[in-house]
N, C-alpha and C positions, 0 to 999 in steps of 0.2 A: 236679325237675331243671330250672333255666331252660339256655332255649338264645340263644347271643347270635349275631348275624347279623351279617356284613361290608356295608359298603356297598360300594356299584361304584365311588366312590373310591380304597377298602383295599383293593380287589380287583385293580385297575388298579395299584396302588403296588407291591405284593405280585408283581405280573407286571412290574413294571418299563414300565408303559406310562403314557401321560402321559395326563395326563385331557382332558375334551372341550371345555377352557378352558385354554390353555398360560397360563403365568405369565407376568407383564410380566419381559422380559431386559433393561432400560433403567436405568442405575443411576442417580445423583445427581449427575455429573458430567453425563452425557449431557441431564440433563435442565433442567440450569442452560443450557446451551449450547442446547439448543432454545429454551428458552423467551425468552434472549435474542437468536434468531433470528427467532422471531415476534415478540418486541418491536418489533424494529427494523422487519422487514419490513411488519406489521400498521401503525405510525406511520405508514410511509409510505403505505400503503394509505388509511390516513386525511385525509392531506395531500391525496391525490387525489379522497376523495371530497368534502373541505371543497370545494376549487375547483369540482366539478361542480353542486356542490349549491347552492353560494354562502352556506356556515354551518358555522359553528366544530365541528368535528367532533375529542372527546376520547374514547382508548382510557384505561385504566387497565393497571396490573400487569400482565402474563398469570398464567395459573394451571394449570401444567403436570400432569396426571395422566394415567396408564397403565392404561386400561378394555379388557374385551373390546370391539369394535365393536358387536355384538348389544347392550350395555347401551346403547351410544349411541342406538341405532334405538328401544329402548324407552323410552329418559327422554325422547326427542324429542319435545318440545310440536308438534304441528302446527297449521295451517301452517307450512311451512317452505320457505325458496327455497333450494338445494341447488347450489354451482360444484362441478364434478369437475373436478380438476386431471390432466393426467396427463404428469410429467417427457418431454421429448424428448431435451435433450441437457445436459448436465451434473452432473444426477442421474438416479438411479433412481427408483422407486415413485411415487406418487399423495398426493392433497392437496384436502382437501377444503375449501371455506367457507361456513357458515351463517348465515343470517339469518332472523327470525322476520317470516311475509308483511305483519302490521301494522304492522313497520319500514319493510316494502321498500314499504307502498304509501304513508307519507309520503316518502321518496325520489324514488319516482315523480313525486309529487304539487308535491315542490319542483324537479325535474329538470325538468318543465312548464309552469315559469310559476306554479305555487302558492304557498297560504303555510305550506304543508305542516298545513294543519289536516284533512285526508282522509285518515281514518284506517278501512281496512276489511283484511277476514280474507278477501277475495276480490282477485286482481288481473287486471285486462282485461286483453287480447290486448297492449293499446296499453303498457301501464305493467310488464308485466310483459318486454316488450321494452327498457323503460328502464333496469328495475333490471338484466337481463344486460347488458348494455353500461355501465351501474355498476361493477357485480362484476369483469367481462371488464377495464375500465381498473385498477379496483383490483387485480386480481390481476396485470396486467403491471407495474405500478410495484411491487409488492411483490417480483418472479420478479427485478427489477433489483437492488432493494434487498439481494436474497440475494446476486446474483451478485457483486455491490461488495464483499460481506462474505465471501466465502469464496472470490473470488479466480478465477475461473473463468467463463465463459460459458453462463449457465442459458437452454435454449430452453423453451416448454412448448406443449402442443396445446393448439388453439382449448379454451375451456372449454364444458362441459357444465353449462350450465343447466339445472335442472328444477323443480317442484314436486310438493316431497310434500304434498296435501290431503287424503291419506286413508291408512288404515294399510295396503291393500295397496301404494300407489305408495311403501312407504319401504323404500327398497331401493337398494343399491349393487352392482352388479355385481364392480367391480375389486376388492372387500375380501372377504375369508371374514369372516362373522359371527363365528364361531366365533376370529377370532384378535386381539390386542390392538393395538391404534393408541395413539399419542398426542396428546393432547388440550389445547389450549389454549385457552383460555375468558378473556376479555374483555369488561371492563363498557363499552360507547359508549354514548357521550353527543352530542347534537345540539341545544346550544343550548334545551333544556327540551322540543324537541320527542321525543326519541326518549332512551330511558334504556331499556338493554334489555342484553343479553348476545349478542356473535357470538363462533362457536369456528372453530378453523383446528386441521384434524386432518389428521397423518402419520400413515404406516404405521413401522412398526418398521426396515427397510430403511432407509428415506429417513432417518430419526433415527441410524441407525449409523453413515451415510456422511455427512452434514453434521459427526456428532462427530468422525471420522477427521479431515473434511478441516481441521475449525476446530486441532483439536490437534496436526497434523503441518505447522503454518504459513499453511494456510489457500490457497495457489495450489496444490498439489500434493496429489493422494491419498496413502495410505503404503504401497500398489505401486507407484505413479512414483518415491519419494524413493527407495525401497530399491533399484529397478533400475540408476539412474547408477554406483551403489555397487559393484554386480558389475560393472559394466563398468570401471572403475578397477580392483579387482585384476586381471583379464584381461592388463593391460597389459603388455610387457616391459620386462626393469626397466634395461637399456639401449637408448639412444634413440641415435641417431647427431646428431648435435649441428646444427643446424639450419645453411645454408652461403645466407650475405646476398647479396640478389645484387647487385654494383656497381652504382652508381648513374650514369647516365650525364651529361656536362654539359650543361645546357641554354643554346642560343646566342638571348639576348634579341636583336632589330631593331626597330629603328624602323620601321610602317607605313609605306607611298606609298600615297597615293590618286592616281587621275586627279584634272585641273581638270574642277571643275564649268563647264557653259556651258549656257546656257539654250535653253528650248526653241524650236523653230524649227517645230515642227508647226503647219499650218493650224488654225486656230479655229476654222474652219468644216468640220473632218474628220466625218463622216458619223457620228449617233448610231446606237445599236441597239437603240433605245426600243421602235422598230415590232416586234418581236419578239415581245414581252410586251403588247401594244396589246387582245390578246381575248382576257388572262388574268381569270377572271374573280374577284373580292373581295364579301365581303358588307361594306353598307353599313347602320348601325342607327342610331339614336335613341333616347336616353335620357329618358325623360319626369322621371324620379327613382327615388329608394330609400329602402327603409325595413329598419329590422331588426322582426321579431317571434316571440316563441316560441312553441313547438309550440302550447300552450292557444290562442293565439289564432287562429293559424291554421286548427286543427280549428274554427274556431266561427265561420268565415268564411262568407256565405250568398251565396242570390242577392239582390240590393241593398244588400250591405257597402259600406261605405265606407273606401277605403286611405287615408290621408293621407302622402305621400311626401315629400322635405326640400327640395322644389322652391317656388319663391312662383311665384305665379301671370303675373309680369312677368318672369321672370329666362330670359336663354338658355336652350334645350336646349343636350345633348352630344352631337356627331356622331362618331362612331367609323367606321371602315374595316379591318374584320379586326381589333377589340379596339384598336383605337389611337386616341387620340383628335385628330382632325384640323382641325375646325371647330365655330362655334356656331352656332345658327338660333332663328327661330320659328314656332310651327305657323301654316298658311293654311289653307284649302280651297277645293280647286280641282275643281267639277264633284262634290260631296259627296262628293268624294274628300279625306282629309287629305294634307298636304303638310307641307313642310318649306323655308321660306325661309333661305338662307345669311347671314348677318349678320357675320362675323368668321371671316376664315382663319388660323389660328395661324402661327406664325412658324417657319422651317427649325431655330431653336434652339429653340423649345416643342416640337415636333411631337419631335424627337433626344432632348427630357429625359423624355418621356414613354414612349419605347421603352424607359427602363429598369427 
């Protein structure tokens, strides 16, 4: 006599209880309509990052699929650099974006002046602050790009940068393991340096309320639409007939002015200059300027040499409270430096420069 045994699936089904993996409720509609949310939004994200990076930055397709999250945390190759997104004002739910760390540390590495050939599975303090403020701009030109597209004002909270280096650090607070997000996976490209995969994952919420808003017109959720709606039948269905109210005539005249006569005030009426006489102004000098980025600046020592866009004959700039006033050249007087006046700017230089 064989005996057959139920699994705890059939036995849950059988009790009418859902198993310990709910099934993705996301249909093919909803999921066309995410994925050409993250299209757009992610393009834009890339637009951003080309500029920061100063290199041709290509997404492909998305590639929309319906996982438990626990699968996510398990297929997740580590390193990984981790944005929590979490909606403030125009949507619901959370949002996640990932990048693998040997991505983010050529990013880092072009973000500083490199030529993005520093390619490691570890990121410094220094670079690992680069790529959140990568992420943190990409993710706000993205949160814009949604709000454009579905007609509404999307705020989001500061993002949550982290990394997962290790398999207890992989972990998400705001998500249950246990329940299904959606997944958008994308292949970026960086110009031959970086060909990798980043994903941008919703929770179920956020996917049901962007579907609403895209297919009930896109500025309005489909509780706002349906409310206007009960409030029109509310109405009475006679109005008493609106009553104009007469318009009054308007009596046009011709202005008078006085004659003008000129001034007859002494010239020599008393200024009120002395008032302000021991207010006091900072006065500075410009020796020059130079641009440089972060790489070079960390590697500035003691006996560096600045070269600035000054020649070595040419005027300094003399400024007074940020204004620039006159030019000079240095003396020393008493192995003190100094500053000889050589050229006072004129009442119309000194006026074009206050703008």
């Amino acid at each position: 006599m064989s005996e057959n045994f139920l699994s705890q699936e059939e036995i849950d089904a059988l009790l009418g209880k859902k198993s310990k993996v709910d099934e993705c409720i996301i249909g093919d509609v909803e999921k066309d309509i995410i994925g050409e949310v993250g299209n757009i939004s992610m393009s834009t994200a890339a637009t951003t990052m080309s500029s920061i990076i100063n290199h041709k930055v290509l997404i492909t397709t998305p590639r929309v699929s319906c996982v438990p999250f626990r699968q996510i945390i398990e297929e997740c190759s580590i390193p990984k650099v981790v944005a929590g997104i979490q909606f403030k004002q125009g949507l619901m739910g959370n949002n996640l974006l990932m990048m693998d760390v040997p991505d983010a540390s050529i990013i880092a590495d072009l973000m500083m002046g490199g030529d993005g050939s520093s390619k490691s599975d570890v990121l410094t303090e220094l670079e690992m602050s680069a790529v959140a403020e990568a992420m943190n701009q990409m993710i706000g030109s993205a949160s814009t790009a949604m709000a454009t597209m579905l007609g509404r004002p999307i705020d989001i909270f500061p993002p949550d940068v982290s990394l997962w280096d290790k398999s207890e650090n992989i972990k998400y607070d705001n998500i249950d393991p246990d329940k299904h997000i959606c997944r958008i996976a994308f292949d970026l490209d960086v110009e031959g340096l970086i060909q990798s995969e980043i994903m941008q994952i919703f929770d179920i919420d956020t996917v049901d309320e962007i579907a609403k808003i895209m297919m009930s017109g896109g500025s309005q959720s489909v509780d706002e639409v349906v409310e206007p709606q009960s409030q029109i039948v509310e109405e009475p269905k006679h109005v008493a007939p609106k009553i104009e109210p007469q318009q009054e005539k308007v009596i046009v005249q011709k202005p008078v002015f006085d004659t003008l006569t000129p001034n007859r005030e002494d010239k020599k009426s008393p200024r009120n200059l002395d008032l302000i006489l021991d207010v006091p102004l900072e006065f500075s000098v410009v020796l020059g300027k130079t641009k440089k980025t972060i790489k070079d600046i960390l590697s500035l020592g003691n006996g560096s040499v600045v070269e600035l866009d000054k020649l070595a004959d040419e005027p300094l700039e003399i400024y007074v409270n940020g204004k620039l006033i006159a030019q000079g050249e240095v003396v020393v007087i008493n192995e003190n430096f100094g500053i000889r006046i050589t050229n006072i700017l004129s009442k119309e230089q000194r006026v074009q420069n206050l703008k």
